[in-house]
TIRO-2110 file (N, C-alpha, C; in Angstrom, 1 decimal):
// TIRO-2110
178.8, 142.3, 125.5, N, 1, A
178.6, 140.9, 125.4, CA, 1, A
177.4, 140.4, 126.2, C, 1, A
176.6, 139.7, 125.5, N, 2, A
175.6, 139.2, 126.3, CA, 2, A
175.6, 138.1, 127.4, C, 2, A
175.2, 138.3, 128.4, N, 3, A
175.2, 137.3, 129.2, CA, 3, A
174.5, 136.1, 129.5, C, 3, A
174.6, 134.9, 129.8, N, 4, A
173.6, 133.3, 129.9, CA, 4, A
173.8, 133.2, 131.1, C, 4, A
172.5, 132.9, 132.0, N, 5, A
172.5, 132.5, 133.1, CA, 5, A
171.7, 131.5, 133.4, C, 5, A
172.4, 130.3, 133.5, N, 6, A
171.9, 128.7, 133.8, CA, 6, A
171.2, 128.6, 135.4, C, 6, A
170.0, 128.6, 135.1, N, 7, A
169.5, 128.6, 136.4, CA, 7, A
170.0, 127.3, 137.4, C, 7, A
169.3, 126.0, 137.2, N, 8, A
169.8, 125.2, 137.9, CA, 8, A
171.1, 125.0, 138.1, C, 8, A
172.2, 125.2, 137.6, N, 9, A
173.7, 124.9, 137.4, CA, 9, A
174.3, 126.1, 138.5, C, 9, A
173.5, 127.2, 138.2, N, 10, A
174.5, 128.3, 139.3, CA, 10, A
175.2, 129.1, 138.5, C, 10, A
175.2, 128.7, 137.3, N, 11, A
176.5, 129.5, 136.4, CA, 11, A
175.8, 130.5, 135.3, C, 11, A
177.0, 131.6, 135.2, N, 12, A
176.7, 132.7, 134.3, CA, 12, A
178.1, 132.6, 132.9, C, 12, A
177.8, 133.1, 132.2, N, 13, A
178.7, 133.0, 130.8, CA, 13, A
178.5, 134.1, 130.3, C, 13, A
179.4, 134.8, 129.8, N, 14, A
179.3, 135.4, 128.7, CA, 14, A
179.5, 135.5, 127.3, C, 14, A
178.9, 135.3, 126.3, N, 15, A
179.2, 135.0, 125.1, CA, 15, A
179.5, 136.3, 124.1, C, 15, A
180.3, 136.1, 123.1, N, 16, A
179.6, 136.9, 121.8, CA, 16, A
178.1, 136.7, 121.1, C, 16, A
177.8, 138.2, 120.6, N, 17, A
176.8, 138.2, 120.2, CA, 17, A
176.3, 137.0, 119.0, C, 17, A
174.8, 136.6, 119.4, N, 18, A
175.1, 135.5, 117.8, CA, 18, A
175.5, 133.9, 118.2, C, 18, A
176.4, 134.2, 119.5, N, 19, A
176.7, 132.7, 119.4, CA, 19, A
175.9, 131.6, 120.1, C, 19, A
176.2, 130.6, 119.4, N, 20, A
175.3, 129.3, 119.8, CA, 20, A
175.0, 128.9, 121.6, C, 20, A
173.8, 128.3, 121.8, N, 21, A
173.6, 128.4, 123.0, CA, 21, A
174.1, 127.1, 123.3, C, 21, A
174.0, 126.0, 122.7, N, 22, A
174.4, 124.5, 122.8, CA, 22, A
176.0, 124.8, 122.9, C, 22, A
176.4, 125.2, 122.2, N, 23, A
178.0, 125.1, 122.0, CA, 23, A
178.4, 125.9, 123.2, C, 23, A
177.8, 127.4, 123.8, N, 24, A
178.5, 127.7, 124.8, CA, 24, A
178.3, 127.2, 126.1, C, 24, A
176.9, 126.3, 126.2, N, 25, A
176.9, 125.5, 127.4, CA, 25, A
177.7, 124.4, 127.7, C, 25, A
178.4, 123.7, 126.4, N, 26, A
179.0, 122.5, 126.2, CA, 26, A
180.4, 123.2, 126.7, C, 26, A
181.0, 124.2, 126.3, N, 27, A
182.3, 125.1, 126.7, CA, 27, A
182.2, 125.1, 128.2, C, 27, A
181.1, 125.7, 129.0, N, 28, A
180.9, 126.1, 130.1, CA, 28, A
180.7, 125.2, 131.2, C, 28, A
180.5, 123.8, 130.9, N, 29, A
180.8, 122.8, 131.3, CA, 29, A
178.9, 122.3, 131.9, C, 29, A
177.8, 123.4, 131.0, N, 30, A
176.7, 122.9, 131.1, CA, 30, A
176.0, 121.8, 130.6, C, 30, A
175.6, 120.6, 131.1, N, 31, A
175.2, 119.5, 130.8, CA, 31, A
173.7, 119.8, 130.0, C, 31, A
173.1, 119.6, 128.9, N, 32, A
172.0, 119.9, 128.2, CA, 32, A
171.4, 118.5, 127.9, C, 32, A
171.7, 117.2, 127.8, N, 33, A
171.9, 116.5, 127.8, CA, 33, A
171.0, 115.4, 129.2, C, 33, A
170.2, 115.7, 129.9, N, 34, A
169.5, 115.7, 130.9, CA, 34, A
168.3, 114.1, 131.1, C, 34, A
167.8, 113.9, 130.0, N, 35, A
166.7, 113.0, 130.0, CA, 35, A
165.6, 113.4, 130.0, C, 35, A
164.4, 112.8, 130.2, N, 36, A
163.3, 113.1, 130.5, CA, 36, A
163.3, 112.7, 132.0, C, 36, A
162.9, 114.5, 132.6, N, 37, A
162.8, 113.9, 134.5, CA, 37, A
164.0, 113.3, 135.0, C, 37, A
165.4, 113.4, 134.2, N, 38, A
166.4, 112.9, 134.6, CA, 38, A
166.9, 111.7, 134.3, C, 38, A
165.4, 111.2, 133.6, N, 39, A
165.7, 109.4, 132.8, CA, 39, A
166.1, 109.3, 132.0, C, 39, A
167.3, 108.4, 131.4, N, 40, A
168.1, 108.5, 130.6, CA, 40, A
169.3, 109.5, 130.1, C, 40, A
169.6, 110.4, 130.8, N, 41, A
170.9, 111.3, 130.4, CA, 41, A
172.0, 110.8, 130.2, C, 41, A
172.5, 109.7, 130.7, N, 42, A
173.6, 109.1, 130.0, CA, 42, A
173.0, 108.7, 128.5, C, 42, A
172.2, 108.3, 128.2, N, 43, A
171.7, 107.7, 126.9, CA, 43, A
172.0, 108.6, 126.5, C, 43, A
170.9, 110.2, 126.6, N, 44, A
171.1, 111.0, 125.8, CA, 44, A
172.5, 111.4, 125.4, C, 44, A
173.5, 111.9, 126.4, N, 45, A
174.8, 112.5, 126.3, CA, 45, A
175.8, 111.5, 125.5, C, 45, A
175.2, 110.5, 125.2, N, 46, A
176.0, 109.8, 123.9, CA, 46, A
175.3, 109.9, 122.4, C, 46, A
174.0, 109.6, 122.7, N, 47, A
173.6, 109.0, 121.6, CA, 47, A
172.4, 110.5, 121.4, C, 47, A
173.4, 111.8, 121.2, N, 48, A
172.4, 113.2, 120.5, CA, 48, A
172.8, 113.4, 119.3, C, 48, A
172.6, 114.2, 118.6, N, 49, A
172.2, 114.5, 116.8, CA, 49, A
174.2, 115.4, 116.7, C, 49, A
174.2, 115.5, 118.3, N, 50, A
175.5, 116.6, 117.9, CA, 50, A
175.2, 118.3, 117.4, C, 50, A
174.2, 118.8, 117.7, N, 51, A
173.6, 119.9, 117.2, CA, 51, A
173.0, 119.9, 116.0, C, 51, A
172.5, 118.8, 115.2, N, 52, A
172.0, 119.0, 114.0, CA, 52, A
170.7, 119.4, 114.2, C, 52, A
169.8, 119.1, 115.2, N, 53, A
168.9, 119.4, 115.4, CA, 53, A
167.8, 118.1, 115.1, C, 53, A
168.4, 117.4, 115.2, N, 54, A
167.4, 116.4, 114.5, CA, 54, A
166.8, 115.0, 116.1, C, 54, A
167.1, 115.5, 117.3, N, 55, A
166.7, 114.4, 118.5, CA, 55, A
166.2, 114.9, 119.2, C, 55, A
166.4, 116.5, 119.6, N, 56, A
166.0, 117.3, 120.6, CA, 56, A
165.8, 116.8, 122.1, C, 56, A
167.3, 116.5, 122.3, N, 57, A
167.7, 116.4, 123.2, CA, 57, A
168.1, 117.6, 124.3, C, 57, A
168.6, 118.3, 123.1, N, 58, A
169.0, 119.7, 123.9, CA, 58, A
168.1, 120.8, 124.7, C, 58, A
166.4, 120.4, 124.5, N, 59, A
165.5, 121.6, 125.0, CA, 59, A
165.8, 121.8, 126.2, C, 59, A
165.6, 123.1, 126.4, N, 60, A
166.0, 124.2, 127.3, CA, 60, A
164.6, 125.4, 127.0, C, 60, A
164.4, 125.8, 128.6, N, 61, A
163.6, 126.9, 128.7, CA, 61, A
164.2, 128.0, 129.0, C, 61, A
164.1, 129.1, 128.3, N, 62, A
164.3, 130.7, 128.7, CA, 62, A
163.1, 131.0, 129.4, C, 62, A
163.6, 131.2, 130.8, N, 63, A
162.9, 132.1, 131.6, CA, 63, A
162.4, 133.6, 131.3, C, 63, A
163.9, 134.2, 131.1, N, 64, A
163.9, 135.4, 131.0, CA, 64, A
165.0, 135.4, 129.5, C, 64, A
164.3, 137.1, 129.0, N, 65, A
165.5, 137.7, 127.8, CA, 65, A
164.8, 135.9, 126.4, C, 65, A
163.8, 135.7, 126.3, N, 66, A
163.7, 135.2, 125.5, CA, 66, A
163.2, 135.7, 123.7, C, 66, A
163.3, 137.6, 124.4, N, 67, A
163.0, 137.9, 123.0, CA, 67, A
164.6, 138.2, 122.8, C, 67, A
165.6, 137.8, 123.0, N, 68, A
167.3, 137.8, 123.0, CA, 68, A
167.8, 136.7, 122.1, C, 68, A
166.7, 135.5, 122.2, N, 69, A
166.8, 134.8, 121.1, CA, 69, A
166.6, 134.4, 119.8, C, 69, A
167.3, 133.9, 119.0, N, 70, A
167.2, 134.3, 117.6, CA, 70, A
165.8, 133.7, 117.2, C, 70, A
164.8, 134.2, 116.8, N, 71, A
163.6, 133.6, 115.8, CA, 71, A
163.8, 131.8, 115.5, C, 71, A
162.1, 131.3, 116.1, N, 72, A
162.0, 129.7, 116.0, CA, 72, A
161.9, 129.4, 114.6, C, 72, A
163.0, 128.7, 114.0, N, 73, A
163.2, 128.6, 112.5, CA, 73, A
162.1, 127.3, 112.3, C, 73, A
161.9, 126.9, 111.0, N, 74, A
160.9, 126.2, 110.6, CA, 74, A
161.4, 124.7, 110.8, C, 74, A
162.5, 124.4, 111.2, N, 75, A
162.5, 123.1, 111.3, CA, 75, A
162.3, 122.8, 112.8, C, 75, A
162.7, 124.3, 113.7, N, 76, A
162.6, 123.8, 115.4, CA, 76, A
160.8, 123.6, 115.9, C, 76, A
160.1, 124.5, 114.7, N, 77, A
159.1, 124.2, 114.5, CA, 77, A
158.8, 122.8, 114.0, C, 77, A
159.0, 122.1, 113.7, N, 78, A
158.6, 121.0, 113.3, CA, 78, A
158.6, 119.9, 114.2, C, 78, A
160.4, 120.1, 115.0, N, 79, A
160.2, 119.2, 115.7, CA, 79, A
159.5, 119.3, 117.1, C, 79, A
158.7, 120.5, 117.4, N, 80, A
158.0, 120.7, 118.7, CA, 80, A
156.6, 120.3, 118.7, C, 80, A
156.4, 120.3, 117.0, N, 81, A
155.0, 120.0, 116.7, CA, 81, A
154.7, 118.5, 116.7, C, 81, A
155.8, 117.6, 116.9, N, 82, A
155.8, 116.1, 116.7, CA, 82, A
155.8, 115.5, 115.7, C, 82, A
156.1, 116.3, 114.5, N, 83, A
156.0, 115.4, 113.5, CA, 83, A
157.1, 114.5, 113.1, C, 83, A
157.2, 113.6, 112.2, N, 84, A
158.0, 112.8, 111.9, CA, 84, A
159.4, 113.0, 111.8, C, 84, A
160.0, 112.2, 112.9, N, 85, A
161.1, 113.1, 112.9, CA, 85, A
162.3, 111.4, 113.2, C, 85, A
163.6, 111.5, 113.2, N, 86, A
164.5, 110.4, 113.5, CA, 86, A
163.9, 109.4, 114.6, C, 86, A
163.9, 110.2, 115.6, N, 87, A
163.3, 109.8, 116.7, CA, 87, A
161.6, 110.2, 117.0, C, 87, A
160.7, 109.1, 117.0, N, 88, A
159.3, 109.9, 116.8, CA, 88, A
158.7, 109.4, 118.4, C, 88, A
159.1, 108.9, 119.6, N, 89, A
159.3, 108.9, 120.9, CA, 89, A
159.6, 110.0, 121.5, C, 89, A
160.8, 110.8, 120.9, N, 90, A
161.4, 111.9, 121.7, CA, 90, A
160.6, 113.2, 121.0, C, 90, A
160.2, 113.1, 119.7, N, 91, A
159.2, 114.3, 119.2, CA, 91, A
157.9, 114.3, 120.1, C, 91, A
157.2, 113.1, 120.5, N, 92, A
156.0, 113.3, 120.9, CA, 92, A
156.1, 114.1, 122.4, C, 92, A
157.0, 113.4, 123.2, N, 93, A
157.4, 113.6, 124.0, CA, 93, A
157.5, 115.4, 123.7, C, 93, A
158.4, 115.7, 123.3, N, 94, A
158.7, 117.7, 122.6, CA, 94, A
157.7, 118.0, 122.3, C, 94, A
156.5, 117.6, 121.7, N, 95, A
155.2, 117.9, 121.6, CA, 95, A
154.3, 118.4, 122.8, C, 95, A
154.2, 117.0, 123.2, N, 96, A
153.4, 117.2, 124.9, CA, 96, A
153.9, 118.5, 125.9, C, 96, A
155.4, 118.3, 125.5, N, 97, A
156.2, 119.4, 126.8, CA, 97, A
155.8, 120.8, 126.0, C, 97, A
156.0, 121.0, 125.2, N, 98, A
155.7, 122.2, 123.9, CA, 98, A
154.8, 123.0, 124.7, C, 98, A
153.4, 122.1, 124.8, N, 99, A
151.9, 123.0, 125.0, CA, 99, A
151.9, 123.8, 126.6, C, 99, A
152.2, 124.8, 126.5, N, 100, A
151.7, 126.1, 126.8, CA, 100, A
152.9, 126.5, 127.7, C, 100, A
154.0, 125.9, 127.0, N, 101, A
155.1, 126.5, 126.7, CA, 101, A
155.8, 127.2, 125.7, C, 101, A
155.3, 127.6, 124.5, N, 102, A
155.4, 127.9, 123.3, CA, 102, A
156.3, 129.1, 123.3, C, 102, A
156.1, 130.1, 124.1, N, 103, A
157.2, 131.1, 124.1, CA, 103, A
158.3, 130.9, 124.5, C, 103, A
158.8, 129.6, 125.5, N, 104, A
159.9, 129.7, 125.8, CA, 104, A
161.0, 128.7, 125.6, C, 104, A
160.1, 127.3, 125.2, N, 105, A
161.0, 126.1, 125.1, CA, 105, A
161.7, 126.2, 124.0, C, 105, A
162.8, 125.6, 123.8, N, 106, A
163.6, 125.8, 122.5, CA, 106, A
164.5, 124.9, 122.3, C, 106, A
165.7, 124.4, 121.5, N, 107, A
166.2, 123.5, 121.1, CA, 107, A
167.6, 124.5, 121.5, C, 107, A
168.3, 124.6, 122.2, N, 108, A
169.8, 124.9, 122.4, CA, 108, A
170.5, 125.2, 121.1, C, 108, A
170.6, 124.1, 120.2, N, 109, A
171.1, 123.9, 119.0, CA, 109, A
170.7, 124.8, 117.9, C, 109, A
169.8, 125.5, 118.0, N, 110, A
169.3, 126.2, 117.2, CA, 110, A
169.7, 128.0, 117.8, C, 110, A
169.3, 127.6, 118.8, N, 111, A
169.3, 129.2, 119.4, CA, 111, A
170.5, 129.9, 119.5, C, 111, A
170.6, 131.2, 118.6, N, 112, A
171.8, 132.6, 118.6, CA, 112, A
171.3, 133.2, 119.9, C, 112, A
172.4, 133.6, 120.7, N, 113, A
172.2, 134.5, 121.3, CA, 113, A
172.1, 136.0, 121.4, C, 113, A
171.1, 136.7, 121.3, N, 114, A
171.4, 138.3, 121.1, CA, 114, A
171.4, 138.8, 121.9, C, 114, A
171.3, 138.9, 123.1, N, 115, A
171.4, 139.5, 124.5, CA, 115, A
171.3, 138.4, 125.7, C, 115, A
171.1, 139.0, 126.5, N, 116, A
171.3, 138.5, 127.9, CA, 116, A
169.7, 137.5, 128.3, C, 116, A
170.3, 136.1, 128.8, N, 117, A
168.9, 135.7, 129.0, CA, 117, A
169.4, 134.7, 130.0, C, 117, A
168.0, 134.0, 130.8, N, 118, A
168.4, 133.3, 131.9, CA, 118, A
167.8, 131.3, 131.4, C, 118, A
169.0, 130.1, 131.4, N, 119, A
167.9, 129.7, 131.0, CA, 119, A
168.3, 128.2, 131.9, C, 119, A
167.3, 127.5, 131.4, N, 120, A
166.9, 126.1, 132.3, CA, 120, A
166.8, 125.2, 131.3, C, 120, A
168.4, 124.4, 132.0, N, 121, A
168.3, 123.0, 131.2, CA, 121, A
167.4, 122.1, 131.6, C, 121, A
167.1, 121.2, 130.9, N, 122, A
166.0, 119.8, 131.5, CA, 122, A
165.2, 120.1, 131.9, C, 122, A
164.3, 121.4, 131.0, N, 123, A
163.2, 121.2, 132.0, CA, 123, A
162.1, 120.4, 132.1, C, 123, A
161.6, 120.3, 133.8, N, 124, A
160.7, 118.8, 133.8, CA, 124, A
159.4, 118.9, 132.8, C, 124, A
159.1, 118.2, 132.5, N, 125, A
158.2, 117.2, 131.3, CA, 125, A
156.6, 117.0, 132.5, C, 125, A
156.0, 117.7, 132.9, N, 126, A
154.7, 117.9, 133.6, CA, 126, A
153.6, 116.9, 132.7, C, 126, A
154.1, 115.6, 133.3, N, 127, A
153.0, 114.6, 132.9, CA, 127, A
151.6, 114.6, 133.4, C, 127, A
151.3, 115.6, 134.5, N, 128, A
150.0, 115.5, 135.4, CA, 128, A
149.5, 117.0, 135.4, C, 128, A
150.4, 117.9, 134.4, N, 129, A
149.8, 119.3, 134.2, CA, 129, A
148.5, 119.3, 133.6, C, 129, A
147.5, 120.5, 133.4, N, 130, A
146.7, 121.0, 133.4, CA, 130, A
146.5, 120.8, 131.5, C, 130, A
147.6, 121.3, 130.7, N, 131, A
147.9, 121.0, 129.5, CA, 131, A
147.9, 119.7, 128.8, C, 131, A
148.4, 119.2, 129.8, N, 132, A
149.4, 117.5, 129.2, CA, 132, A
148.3, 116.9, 128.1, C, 132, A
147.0, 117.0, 128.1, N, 133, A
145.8, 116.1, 127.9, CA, 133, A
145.1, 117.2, 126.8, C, 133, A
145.7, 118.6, 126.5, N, 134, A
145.1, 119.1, 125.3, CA, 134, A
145.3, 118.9, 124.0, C, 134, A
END
């Protein structure tokens, strides 16, 4: 069984193979649900898509074990790229955070787990990075 290790939180999980990374943080009592920089998480933790995939609320970075996750399907693609999406605020936003993070950021909601990986909810939104402005 593969293992999830929530960096910030302190906590490890074990899942079946395959299974959803959103759903088993929500079981495990991991908050994904965060804000930007911590702004707004109560907003978000009400008002998310529910795993449809459509607010991307849920992004999360895999540190480690991110070839353990399932392949970036063409819609998680879509919403990283900024396009038009329910919310076109929180896409641009998944845009800016995206760049030159491309291997590891991901939508929770989307991601199977195939092995063992370590990952980081909320991660910060580097408004003054080196990237931010490409």
């Amino acid at each position: 069984m593969p293992t999830i290790r929530f960096t910030k939180e302190k906590k490890e999980v074990q899942v079946p193979e395959g299974a959803n990374l959103r759903q088993e943080a929500l079981k495990a009592g991991v908050s994904l649900y965060n804000g930007i920089n911590g702004y707004g998480a109560k907003l978000n933790s009400i008002f998310n898509c529910h795993g449809l995939g459509l607010c991307g609320t849920c992004t999360v970075k895999i540190n480690k074990g991110a070839q353990n996750a399932s392949p970036m399907g063409f819609l998680e693609k879509l919403k990283f790229k900024g396009l038009p999406t329910p919310d076109p605020m929180l896409a641009t936003v998944n845009a800016l955070h995206y760049i030159g993070n491309e291997d590891t950021l991901r939508l929770a909601c989307y991601v199977k787990v195939n092995g063992d990986m370590d990952v980081e909810t909320g991660p910060e939104f580097n408004v003054t990075g080196e990237n931010f402005f490409s």
